[in-house]
C-alpha positions as CSV (number, residue, x, y, z in Angstrom):
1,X,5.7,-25.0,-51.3
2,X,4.8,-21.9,-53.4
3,X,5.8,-18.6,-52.6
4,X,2.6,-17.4,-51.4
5,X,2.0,-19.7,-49.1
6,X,5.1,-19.8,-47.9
7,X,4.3,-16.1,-47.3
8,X,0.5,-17.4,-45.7
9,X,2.5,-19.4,-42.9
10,X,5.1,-16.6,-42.3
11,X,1.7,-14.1,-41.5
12,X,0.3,-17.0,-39.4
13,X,3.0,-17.6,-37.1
14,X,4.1,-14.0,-36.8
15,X,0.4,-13.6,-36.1
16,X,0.9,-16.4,-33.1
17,X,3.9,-14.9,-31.5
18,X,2.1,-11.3,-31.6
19,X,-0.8,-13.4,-29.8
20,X,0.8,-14.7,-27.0
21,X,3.5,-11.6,-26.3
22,X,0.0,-9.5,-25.8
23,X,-1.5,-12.3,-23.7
24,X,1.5,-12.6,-21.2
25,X,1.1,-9.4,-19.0
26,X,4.7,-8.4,-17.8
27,X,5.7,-8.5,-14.4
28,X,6.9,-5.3,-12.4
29,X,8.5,-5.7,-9.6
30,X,8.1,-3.1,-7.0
31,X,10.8,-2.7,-3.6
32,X,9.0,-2.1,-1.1
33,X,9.9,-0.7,2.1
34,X,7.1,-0.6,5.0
35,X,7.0,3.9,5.1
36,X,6.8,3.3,1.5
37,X,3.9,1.0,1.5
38,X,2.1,2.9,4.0
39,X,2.7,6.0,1.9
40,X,1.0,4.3,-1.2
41,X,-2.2,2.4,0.8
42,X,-2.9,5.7,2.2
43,X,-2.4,8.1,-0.5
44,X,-6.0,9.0,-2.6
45,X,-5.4,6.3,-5.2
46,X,-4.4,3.3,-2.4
47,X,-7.3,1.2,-0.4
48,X,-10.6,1.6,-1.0
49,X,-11.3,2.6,3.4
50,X,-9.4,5.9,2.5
51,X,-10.9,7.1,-0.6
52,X,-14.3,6.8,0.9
53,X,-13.4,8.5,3.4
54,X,-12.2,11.4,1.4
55,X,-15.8,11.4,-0.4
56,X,-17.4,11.5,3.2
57,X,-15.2,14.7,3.9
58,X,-16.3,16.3,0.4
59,X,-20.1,15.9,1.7
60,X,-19.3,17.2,4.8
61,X,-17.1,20.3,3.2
62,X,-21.0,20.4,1.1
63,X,-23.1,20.7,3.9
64,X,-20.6,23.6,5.3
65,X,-21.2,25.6,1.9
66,X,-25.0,24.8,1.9
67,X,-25.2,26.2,6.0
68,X,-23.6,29.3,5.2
69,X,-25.5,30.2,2.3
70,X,-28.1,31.3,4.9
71,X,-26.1,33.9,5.6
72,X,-25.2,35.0,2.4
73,X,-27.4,37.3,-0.2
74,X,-29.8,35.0,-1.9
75,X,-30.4,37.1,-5.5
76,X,-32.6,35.8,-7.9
77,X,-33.8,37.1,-10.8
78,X,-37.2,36.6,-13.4
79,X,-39.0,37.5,-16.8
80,X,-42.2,37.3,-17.2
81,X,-44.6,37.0,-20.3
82,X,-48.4,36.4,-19.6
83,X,-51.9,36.9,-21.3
84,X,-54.6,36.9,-19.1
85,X,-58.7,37.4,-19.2
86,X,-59.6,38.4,-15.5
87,X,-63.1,38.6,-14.2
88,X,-63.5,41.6,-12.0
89,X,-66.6,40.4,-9.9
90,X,-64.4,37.6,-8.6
91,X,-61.5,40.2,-7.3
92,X,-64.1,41.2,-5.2
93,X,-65.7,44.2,-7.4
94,X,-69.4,43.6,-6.9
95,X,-71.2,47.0,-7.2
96,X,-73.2,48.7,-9.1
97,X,-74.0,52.3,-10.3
98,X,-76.2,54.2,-12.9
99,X,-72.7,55.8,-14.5
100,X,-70.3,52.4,-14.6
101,X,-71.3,49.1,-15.0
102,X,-68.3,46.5,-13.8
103,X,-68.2,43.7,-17.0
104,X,-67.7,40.6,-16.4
105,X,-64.4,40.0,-17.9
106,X,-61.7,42.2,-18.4
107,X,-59.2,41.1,-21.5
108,X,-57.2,39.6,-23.0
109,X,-54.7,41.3,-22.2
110,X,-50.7,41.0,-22.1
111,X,-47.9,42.1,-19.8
112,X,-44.3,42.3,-19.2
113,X,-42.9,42.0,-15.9
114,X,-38.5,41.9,-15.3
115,X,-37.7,42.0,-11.6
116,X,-34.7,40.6,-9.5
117,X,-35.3,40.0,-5.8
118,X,-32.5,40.4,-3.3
119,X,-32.9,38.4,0.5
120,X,-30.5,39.3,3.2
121,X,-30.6,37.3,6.7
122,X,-28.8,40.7,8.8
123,X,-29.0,39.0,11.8
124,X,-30.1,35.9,12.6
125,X,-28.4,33.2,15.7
126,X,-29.4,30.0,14.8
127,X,-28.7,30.8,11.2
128,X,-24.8,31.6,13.0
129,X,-24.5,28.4,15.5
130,X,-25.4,26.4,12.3
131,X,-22.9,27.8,10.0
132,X,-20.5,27.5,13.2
133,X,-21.5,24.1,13.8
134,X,-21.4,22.7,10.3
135,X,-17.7,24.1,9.9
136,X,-16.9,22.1,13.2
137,X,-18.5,19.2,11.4
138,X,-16.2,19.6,8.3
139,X,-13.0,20.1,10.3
140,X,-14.1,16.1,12.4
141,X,-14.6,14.7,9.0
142,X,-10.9,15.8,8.1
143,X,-9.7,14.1,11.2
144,X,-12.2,11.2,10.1
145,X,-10.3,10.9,7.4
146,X,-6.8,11.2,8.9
147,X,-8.0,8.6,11.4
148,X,-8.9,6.4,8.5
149,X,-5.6,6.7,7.4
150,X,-4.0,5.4,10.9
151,X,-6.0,2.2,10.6
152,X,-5.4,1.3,7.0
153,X,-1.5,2.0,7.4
154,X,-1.9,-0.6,10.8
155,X,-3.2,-2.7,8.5
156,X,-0.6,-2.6,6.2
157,X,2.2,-2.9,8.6
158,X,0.9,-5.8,9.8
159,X,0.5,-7.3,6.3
160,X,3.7,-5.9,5.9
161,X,5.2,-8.1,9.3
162,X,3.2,-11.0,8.2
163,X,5.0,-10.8,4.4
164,X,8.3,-10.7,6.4
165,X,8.0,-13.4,8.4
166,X,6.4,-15.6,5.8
167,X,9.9,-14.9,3.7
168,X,11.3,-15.8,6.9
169,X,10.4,-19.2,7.2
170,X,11.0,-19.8,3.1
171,X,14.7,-18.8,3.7
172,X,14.9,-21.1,6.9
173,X,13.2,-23.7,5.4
174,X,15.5,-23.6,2.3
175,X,18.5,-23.8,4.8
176,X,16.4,-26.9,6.6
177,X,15.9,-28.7,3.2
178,X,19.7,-27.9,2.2
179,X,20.5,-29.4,5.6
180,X,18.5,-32.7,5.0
181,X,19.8,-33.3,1.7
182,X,23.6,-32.9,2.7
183,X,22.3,-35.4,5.5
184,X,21.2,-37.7,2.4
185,X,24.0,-37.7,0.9
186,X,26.3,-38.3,4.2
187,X,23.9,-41.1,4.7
188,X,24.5,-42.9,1.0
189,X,28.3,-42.3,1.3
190,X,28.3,-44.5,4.8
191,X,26.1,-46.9,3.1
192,X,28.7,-46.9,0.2
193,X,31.4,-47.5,2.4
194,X,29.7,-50.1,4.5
195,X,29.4,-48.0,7.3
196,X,25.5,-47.2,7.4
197,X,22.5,-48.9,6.7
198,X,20.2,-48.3,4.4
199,X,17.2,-47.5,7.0
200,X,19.9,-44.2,7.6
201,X,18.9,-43.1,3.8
202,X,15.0,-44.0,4.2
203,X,15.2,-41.6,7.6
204,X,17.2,-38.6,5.5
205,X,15.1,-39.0,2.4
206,X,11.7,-38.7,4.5
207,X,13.3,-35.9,6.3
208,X,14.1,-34.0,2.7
209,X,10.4,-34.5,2.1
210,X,9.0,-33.6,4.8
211,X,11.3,-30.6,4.7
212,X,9.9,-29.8,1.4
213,X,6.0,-30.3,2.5
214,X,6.5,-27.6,5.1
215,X,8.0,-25.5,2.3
216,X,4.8,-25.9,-0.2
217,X,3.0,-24.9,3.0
218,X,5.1,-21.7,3.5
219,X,5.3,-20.3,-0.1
220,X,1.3,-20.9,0.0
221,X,1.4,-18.6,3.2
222,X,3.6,-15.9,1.7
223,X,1.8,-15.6,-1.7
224,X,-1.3,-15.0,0.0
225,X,0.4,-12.5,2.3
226,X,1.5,-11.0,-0.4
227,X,-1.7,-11.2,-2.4
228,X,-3.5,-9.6,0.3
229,X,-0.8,-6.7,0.7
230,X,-1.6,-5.9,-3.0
231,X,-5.0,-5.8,-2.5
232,X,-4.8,-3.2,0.2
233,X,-2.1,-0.9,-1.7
234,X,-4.5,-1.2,-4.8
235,X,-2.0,-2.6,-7.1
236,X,-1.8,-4.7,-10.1
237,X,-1.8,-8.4,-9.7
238,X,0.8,-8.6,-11.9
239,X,3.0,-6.5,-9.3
240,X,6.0,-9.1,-7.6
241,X,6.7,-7.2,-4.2
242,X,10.3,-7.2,-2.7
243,X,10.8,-6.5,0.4
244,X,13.5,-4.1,1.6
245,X,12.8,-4.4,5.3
246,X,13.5,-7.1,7.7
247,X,12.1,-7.6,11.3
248,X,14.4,-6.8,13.7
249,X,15.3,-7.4,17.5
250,X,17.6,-4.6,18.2
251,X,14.7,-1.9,18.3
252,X,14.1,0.7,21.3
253,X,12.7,0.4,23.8
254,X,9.3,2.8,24.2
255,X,8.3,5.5,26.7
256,X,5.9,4.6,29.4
257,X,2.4,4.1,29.9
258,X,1.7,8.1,30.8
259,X,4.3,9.6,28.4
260,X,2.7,7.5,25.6
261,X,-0.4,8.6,26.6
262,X,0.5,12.2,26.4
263,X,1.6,11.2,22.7
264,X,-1.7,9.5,21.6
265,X,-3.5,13.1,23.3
266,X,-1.2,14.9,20.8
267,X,-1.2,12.6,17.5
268,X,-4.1,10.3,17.0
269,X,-6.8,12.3,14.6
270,X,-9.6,10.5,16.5
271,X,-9.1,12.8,19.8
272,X,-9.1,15.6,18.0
273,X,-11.9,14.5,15.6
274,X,-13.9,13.9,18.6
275,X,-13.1,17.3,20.0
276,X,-14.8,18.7,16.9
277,X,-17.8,16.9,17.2
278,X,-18.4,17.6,20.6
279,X,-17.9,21.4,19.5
280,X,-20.1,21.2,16.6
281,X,-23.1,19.5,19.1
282,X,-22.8,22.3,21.1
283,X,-23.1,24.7,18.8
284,X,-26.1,22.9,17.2
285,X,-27.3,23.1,21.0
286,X,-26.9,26.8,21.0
287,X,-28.6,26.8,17.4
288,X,-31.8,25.4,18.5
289,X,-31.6,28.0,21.5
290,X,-31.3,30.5,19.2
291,X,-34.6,29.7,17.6
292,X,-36.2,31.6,20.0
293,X,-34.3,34.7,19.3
294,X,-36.2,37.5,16.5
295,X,-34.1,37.4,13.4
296,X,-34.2,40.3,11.1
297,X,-34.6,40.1,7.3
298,X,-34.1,42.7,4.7
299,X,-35.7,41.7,1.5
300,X,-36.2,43.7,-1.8
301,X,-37.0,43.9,-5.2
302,X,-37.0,45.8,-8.6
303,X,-37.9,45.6,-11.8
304,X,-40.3,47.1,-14.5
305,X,-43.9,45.9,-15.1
306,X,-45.3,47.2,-18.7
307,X,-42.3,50.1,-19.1
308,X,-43.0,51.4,-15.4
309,X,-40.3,50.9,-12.8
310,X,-41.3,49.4,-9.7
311,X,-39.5,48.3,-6.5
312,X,-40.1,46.9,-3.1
313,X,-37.3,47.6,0.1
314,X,-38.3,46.3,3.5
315,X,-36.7,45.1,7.0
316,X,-38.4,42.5,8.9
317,X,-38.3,41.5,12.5
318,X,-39.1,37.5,12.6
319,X,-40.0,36.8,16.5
320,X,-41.1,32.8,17.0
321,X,-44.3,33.0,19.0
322,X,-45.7,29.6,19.5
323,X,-44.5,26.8,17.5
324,X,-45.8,23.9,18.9
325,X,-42.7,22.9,21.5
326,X,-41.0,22.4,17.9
327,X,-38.3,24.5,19.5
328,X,-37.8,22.6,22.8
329,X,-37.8,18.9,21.2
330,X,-34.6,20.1,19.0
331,X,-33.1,21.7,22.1
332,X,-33.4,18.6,23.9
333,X,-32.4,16.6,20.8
334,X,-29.3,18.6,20.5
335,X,-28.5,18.5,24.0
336,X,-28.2,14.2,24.0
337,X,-26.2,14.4,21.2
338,X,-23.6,16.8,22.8
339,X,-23.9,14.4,26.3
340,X,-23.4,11.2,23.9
341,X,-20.2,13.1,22.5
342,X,-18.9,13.8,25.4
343,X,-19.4,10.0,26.9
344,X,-17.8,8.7,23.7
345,X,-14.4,11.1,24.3
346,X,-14.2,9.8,27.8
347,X,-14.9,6.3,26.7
348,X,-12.0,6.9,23.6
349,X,-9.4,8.1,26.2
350,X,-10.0,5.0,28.5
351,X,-9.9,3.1,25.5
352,X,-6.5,4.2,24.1
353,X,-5.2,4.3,27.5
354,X,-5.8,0.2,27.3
355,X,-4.9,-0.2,23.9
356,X,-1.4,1.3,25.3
357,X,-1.0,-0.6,28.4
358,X,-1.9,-3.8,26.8
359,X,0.8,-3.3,23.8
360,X,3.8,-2.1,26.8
361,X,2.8,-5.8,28.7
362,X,3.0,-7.6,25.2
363,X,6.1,-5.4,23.9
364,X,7.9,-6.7,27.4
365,X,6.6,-10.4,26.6
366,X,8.0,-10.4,23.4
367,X,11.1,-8.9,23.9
368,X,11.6,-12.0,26.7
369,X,10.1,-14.3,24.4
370,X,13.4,-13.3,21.7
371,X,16.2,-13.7,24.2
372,X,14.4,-17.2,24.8
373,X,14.0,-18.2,21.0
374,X,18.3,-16.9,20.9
375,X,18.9,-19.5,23.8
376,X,16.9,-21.9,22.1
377,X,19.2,-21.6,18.6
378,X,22.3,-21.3,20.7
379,X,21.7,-24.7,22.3
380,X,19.8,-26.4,19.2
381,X,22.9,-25.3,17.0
382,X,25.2,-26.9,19.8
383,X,23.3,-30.3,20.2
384,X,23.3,-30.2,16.1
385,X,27.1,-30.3,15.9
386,X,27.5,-32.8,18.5
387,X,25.2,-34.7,17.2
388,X,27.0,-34.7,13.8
389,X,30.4,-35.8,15.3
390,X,29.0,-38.4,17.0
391,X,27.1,-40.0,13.8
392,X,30.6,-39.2,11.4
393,X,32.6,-40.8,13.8
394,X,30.0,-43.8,13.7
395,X,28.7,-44.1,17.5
396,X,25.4,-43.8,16.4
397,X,22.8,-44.0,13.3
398,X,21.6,-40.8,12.1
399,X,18.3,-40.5,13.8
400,X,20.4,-38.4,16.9
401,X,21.2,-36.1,13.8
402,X,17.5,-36.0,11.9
403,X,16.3,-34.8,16.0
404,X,18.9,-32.1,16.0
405,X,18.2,-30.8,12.4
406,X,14.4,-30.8,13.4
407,X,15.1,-29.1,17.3
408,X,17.1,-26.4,15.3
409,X,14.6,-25.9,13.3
410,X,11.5,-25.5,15.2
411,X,14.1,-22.9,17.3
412,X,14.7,-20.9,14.3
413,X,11.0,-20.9,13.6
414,X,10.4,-20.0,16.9
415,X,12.4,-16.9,17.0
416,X,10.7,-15.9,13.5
417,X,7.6,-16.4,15.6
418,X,9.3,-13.9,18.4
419,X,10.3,-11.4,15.9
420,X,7.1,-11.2,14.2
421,X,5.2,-11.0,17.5
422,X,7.3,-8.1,18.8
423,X,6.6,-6.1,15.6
424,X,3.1,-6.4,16.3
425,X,3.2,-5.1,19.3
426,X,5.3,-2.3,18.1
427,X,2.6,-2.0,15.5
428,X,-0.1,-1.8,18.0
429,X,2.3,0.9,20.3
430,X,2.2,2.9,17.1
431,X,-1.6,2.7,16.3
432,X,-2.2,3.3,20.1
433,X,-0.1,6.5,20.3
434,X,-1.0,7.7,17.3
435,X,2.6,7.4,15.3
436,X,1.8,4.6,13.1
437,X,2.6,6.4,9.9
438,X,6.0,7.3,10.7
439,X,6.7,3.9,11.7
440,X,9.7,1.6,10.1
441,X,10.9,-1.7,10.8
């Protein structure tokens, strides 16, 4: 082979390798701890819920600027340039007299005109309850957007729960599928020494594969757990997430039904959200009201028309005289909207205060449902160790065993199940009440 293209095929495959390192996207792995992952989702760059909302509070913050430019100076200024013929008979000059004679067109002629105008609302109510109301507008959309935040990071720590007891069930499926194959190879050994049969290695090997079935099923689970969670904190796919928390049984017990719901009153942004709108509706209430109050106006200009200074000051009194019941259907308008408020804060609290009770009754299920689930292990993990004396010493075959490996597994499942149904209901104490972003496993 020449040494050029020896030199061609050198390029080529360097060329290949460069190919597929840029194809392969590297992994990053990320630990992850639930306050962490609730920090990212809810940060401005996490889900998609939150940074909407964050727009919706920048058009509320612009309709709070655009109401209290009515109070504010409103300044304008403008040149003008113009050629005109006029015809005087039209601007109502229609006499005539032996000395003048009016033509019938005047022109062309030019002027000049540079004025700037100045408006000034000096006092005006409804002008005031809007401003007022719009600001109380702009502080709900802030809790809007706080209360956004409480239900994406509820999301997320259940996503979170969900990830944890999907890795659950991979670990003690890994220990059930361990267990299965030592059982396999117990089960050839006594078929080696003439002690088993060889229906006693069928029974272990369909237990390893069954074992491993339910293990295909589980990773499946977790990935899209996992995929899900990813989705939500607005990662890259490429992203492998390890988890640094674990669910727990030892956790506290919490306060009752009325100290929690003293809590909630205090922490969740949707109280105090609704609290703002019902102030902003009755300050829109008050605005229409104020319709029917005179305003006063100041208004002036100056500016110089063809070299001559000219200027115009005034103060005007506005009073509404008849406007159709214009006035009264906005009054009305804007009291239903301060009643439908006021129903929906009432409804909220009765609300919350179920949300609560319901997650205390399912908190006290739970935590009977883990002492259970323990019992269950301690007596599986018993009836597994007789059960493997009695088959080594040769009393029976090894289906007794294969039942106790399978009892002690569906127990250890079980109490996977009881963990991950207690930290929901820890979750849903924590969205209740309001403390769900301070929450850790």
């Amino acid at each position: 082979m020449s040494y050029s293209r020896r030199t061609g095929v050198c390029i080529l495959l360097f060329s290949i390798a460069c190919f597929a390192q840029t194809d392969s996207q590297p992994e990053h792995v990320l630990n992850l701890s639930l306050s962490k992952a609730i920090e990212i989702a809810t940060s401005s760059q996490g889900d998609a819920n939150v940074r909407l909302a964050h727009e919706t509070e920048g058009l509320s913050h612009a309709r709070y600027i655009e109401a209290r430019a009515n109070l504010l100076p409103s300044l304008d200024g403008s040149i003008a340039e113009q050629n005109q013929t006029v015809n005087p008979q039209a601007l109502g000059l229609r006499f005539e007299s032996p000395l003048f004679t009016v033509p019938d067109e005047v022109g062309p002629f030019s002027t000049f005109d540079a004025r700037v105008r100045l408006n000034q609302n000096i006092l005006n109510f409804n002008a005031i309850r809007q401003w007022q109301g719009s600001r109380a507008d702009m502080q709900a959309a802030k809790y809007e957007t706080e209360s956004v935040r409480a239900r994406v990071a509820g999301s997320v720590a259940r996503l979170y729960a969900a990830a944890l007891r999907a890795d659950g069930q991979v670990a003690m499926l890994k220990a059930a599928i361990r267990d299965a194959e030592a059982l396999r190879e117990l089960s050839s050994h006594r078929v080696s020494a003439g002690e088993g049969t060889e229906l006693d290695v069928n029974r272990a090997d369909l237990s390893v594969t069954r074992a491993r079935q339910r293990m295909v099923v589980a990773e499946t689970e977790r990935i899209h757990t996992v995929l899900e969670l990813v989705k939500v904190l607005n990662l890259d796919w490429a992203t492998t997430l390890q988890f640094s928390d674990k669910l727990d049984s030892t956790t506290p017990e919490p306060p009752g039904a009325t100290e929690s719901l003293g809590l909630a009153l205090q922490s969740r942004p949707d109280f105090k959200m609704q609290e703002n709108r019902i102030e902003g509706a009755h300050r829109y209430q008050s605005a229409a009201k104020m319709e029917r109050v005179p305003a006063i106006v100041a208004y002036g200009d100056y500016g110089v028309l063809e070299g001559v200074q000219t200027h115009v000051v005034g103060v005007a009194l506005r009073v509404p005289l008849f406007d159709g019941y214009r006035i009264k259907s906005e009054e009305m308008r804007a009291a239903s909207v301060a009643r439908q408020e006021e129903i929906r804060r009432s409804d909220l609290r009765r609300e919350v205060e179920l949300q609560i009770r319901k997650a205390l009754v399912s908190l006290d299920a739970t935590r009977q449902e883990l002492q259970v689930a323990e019992q269950a292990i301690a007596l599986a993990t018993e009836e597994l160790g007789r059960a493997r004396r009695r088959y080594e010493a040769g009393l029976t075959n090894n289906l007794e065993l294969i039942d106790a490996e399978t009892q002690l597994e569906i127990a250890r499942a079980e109490r996977i199940t009881a963990l991950f149904d207690r930290a929901n209901a820890r979750i849903d104490w924590a969205v209740a009440t309001g403390t769900i972003m301070k929450m850790t496993f």
